[in-house]
C-alpha positions as CSV (number, residue, x, y, z in Angstrom):
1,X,24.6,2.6,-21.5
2,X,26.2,5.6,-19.3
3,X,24.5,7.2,-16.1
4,X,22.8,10.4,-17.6
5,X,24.4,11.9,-14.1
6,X,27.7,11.2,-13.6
7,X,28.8,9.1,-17.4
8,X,29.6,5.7,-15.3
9,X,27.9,2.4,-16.1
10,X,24.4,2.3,-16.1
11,X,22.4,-0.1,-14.3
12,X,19.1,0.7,-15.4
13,X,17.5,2.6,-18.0
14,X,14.1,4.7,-17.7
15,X,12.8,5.2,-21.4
16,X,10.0,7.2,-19.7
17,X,12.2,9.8,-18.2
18,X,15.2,9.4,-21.5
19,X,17.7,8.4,-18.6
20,X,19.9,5.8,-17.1
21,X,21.6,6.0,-14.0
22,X,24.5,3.8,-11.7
23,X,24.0,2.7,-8.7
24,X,24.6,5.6,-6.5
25,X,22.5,7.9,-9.0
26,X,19.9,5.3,-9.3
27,X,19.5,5.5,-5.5
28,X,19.0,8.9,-5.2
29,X,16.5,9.6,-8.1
30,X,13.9,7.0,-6.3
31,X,14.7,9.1,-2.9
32,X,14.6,12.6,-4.7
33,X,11.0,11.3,-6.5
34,X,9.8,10.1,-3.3
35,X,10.9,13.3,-1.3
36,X,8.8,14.8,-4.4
37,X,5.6,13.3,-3.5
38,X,6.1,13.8,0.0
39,X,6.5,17.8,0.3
40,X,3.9,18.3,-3.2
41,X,1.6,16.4,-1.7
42,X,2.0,17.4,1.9
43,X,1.8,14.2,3.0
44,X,4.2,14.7,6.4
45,X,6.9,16.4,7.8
46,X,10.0,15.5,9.8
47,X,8.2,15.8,13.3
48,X,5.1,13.6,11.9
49,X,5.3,9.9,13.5
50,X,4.4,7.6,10.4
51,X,3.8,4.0,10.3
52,X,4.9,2.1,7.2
53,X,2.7,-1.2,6.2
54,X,5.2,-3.6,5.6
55,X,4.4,-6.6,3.7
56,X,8.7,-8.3,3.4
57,X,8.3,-7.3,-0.6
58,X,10.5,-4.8,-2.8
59,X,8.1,-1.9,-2.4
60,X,6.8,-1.3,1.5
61,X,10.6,-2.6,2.6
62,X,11.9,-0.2,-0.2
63,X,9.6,2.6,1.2
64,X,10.9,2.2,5.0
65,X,14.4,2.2,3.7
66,X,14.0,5.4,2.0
67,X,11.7,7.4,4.5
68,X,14.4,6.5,7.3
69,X,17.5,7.6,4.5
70,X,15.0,10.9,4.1
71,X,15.6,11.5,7.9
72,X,11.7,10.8,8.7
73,X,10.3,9.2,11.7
74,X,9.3,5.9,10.4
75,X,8.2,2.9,12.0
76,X,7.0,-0.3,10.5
77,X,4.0,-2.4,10.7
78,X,3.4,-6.0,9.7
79,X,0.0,-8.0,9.8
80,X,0.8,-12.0,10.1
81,X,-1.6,-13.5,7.8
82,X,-0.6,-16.8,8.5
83,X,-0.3,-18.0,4.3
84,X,1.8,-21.4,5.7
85,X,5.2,-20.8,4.4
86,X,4.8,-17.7,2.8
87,X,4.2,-15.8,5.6
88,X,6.9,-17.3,7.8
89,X,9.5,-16.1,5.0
90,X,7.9,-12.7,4.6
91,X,7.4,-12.3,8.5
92,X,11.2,-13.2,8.3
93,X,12.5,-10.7,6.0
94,X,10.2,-8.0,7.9
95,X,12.2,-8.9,11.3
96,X,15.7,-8.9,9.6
97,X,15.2,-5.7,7.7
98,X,14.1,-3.5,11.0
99,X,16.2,-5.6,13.6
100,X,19.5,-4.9,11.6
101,X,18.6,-1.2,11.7
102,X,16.6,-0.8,15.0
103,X,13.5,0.0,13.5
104,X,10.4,-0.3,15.8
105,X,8.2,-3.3,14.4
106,X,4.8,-3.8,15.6
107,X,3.5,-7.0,14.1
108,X,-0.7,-7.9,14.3
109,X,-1.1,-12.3,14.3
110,X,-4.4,-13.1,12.9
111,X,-3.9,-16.9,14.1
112,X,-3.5,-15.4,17.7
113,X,-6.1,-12.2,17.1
114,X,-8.7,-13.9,14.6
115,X,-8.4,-17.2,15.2
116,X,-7.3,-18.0,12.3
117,X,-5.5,-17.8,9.0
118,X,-6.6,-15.6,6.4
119,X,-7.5,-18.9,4.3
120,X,-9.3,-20.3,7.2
121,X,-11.8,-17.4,7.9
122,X,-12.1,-16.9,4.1
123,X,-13.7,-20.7,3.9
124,X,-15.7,-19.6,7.1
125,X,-17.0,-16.5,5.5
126,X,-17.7,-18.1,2.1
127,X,-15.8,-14.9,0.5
128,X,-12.6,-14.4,-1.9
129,X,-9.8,-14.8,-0.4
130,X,-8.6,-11.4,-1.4
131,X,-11.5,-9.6,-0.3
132,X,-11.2,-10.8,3.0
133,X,-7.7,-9.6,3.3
134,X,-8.4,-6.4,2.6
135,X,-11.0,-5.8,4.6
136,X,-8.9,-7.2,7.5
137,X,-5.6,-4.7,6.3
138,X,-8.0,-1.6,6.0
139,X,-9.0,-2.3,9.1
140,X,-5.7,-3.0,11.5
141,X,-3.7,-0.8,9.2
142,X,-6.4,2.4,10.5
143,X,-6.7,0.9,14.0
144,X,-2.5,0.3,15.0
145,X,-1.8,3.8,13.3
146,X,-4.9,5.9,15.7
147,X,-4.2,3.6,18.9
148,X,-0.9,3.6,18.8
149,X,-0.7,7.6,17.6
150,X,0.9,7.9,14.2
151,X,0.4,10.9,12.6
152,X,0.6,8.9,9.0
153,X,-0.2,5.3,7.4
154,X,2.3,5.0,4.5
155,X,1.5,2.3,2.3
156,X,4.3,0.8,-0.8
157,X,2.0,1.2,-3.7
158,X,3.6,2.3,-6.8
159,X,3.3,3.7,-10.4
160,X,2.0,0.6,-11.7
161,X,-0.1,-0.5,-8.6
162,X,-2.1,3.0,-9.0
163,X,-2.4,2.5,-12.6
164,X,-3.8,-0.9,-13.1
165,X,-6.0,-0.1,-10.2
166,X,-7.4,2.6,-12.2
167,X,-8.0,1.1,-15.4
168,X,-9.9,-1.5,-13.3
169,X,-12.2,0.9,-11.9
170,X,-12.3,2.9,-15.6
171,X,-13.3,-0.5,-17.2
172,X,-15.6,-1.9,-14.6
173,X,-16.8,2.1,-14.3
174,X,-16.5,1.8,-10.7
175,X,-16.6,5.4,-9.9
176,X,-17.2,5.5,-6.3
177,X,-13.7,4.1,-5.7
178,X,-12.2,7.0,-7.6
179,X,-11.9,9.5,-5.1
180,X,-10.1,6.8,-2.8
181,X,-7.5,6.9,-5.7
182,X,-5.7,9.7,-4.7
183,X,-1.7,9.5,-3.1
184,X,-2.7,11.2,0.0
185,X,-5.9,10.2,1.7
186,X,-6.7,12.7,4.9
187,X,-7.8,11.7,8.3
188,X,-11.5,13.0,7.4
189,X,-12.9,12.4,10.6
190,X,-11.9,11.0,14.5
191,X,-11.2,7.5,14.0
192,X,-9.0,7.5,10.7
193,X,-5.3,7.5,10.1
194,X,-4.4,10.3,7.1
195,X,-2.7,7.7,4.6
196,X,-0.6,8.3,2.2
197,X,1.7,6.8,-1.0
198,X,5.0,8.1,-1.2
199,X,6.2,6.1,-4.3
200,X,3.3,6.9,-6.6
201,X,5.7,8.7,-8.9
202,X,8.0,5.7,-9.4
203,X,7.8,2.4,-11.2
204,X,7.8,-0.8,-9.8
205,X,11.2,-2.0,-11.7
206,X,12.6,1.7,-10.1
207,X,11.7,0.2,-6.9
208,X,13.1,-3.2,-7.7
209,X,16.1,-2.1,-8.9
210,X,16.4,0.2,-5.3
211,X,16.0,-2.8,-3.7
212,X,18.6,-4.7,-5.7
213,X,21.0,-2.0,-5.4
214,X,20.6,-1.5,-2.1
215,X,20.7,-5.0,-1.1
216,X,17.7,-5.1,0.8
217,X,16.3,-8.7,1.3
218,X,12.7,-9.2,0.5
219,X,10.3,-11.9,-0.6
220,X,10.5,-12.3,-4.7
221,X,7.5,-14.8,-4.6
222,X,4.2,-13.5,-5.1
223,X,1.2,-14.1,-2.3
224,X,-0.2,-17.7,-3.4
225,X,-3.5,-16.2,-2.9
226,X,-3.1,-13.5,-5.3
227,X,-3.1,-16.3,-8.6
228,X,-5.2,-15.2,-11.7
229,X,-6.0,-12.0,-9.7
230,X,-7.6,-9.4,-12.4
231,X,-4.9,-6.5,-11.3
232,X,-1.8,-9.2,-11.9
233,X,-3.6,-9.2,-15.7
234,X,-4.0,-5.4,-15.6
235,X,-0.7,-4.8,-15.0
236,X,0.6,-7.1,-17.7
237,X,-2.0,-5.1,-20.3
238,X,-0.1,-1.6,-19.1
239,X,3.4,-3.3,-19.2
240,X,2.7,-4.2,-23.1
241,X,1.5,-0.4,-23.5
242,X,4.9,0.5,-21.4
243,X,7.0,-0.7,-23.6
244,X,5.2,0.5,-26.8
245,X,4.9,3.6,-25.6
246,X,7.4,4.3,-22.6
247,X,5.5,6.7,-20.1
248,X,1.8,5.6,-20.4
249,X,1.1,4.5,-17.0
250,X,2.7,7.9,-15.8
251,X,0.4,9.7,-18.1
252,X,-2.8,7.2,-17.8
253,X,-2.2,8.0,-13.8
254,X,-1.1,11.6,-13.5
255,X,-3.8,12.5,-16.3
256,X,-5.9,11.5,-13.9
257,X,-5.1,13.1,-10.7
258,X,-5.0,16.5,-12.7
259,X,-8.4,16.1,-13.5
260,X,-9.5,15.0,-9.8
261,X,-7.4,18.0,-8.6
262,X,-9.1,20.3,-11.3
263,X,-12.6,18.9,-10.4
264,X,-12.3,19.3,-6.7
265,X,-12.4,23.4,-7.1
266,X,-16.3,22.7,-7.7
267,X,-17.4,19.5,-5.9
268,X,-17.6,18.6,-1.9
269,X,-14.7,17.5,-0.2
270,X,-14.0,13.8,0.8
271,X,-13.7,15.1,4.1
272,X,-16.9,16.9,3.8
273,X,-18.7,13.7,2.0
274,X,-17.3,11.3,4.7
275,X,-18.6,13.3,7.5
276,X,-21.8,13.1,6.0
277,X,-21.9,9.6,5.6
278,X,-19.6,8.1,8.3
279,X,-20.3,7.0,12.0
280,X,-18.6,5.4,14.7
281,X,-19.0,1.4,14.3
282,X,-21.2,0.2,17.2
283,X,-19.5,-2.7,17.5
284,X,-15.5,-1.4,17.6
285,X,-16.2,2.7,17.0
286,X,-14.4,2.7,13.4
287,X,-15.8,4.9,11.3
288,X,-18.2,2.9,8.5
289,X,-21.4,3.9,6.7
290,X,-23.4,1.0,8.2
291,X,-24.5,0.2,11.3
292,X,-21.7,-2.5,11.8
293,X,-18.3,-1.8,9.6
294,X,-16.8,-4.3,7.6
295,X,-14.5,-6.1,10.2
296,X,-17.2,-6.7,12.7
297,X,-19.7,-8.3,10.6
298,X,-17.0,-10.7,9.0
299,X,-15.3,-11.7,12.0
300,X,-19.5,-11.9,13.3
301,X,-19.8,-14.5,10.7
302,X,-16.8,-16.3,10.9
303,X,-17.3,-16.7,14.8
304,X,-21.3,-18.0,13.8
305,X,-19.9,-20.3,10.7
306,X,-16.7,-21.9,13.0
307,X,-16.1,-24.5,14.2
308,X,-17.2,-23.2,18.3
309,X,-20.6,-22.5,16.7
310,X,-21.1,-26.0,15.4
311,X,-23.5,-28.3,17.8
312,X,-21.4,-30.8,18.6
């Protein structure tokens, strides 16, 4: 197999695109696609600040790699979920990766901040494990981008995240989470961070390969927690499709955002709807449709439910 490019030795192939590229090639395609989302989707310019949610995987590692190659000012952003092991290796790679190149790392400890792990408040809370964590990311991901000023929250998801995301919501016809499923997200309203997905257009084995070509160190194991998690069986449904029918998640996903771009031209705008709906938390002033937002009445019930709550 030759490099569509240059005729060298391929190292991967990309049946959806009828290519193959080398190393050097491969590299630039997955800059020049995420350069492509980037300026189409007006996510950021060169003078925006953006913060990159870095987890030590292929993807959000991947992503700071290639914003800083793209000459963008990009900063990284690691929340400690204190998963034993886990997050002690993945805490690791973070700190390698952006000490070796003298990337600014903020880092959030929930031990320290919380209390406690992310296992430990999800027993307190009596909730998935999973949902807790992402209302605890949402939630410091927002807050460190507006206090500390970013411009931009850039999250790794990919081609196949976005996709098996979607046929979730399709199947379970969750259809207020559809306008959420867009690549760029906009700072509706004081109090959110515009976020934004730079490698929507690429594939997670694009971004894998990146990695591997670019020898950038990052955690192969999957999060414990995330075991007989619906989107890990999502994604294996689209991977059989895949390779049936090379380019359906591209055009299961992109389909999509056509019509949600097509639609748009006769409905409100998020910004518009989240205005509408939206207020300053009275608890921490984040913007939430309730009273109390999501973070304060967890870490309300965790703080009733531990172990300082318990008569002694």
């Amino acid at each position: 197999m030759r490099c569509r490019k240059c005729k060298d030795r391929a190292v991967l192939g990309i049946p959806r695109h009828h290519t193959a590229f080398c190393k050097p090639c491969l590299s630039d395609f997955v800059c020049a696609q995420a350069e492509r989302a980037v300026t189409e989707e007006k996510m950021f310019t060169k003078t925006d600040r953006v913060l990159v949610a870095v987890s030590g995987g292929k993807d959000s590692l991947s992503l700071l790699d290639i914003l800083r190659r793209l000459g963008y000012q990009a900063d990284a952003f690691y929340v400690d979920l204190g998963i034993g092991e886990y997050s002690r290796q993945s805490k690791a790679r973070v700190e390698h990766f952006t000490g070796a190149r003298g990337i600014p790392l903020h880092v959030h400890e929930l031990k320290e901040d919380e209390g406690a792990g992310i296992n430990e408040l999800a027993d307190l809370v009596h909730r998935p494990t999973c949902s807790v964590c992402g209302t605890l990311k949402r939630y410091h991901f927002n807050r460190t981008a507006v206090e500390l000023g970013y411009h931009v929250l850039a999250t790794g998801h990919n081609l196949d995240d976005e996709a098996s995301r979607l046929l979730g919501n399709v199947l379970h016809w969750q259809t207020e989470y559809l306008d959420k499923q867009g690549p760029t997200l906009p700072a509706s309203m004081e109090g959110f961070a515009k976020k934004v997905k730079p490698l929507f257009r690429l594939a997670e084995r694009e971004i894998a390969a990146y990695a591997i070509v670019n020898k950038i160190d990052y955690i192969v194991e999957e999060c414990p927690n995330s075991k007989g998690a619906k989107m890990l069986l999502y994604k294996d449904i689209l991977n059989r499709l895949e390779s049936e029918s090379p380019g359906t998640k591209q055009a299961f996903y992109w389909g999509f955002l056509a019509k949600q771009e097509a639609e748009a031209k006769t409905r409100p705008s998020m910004t518009e709807n989240d205005q509408a709906v939206l207020h300053p938390c009275i608890t921490c002033g984040q913007p939430t449709t309730a009273e109390t937002c999501s973070y304060c009445k967890l870490m309300a019930r965790a703080k009733q439910t531990g172990p300082a709550a318990t008569p002694s």
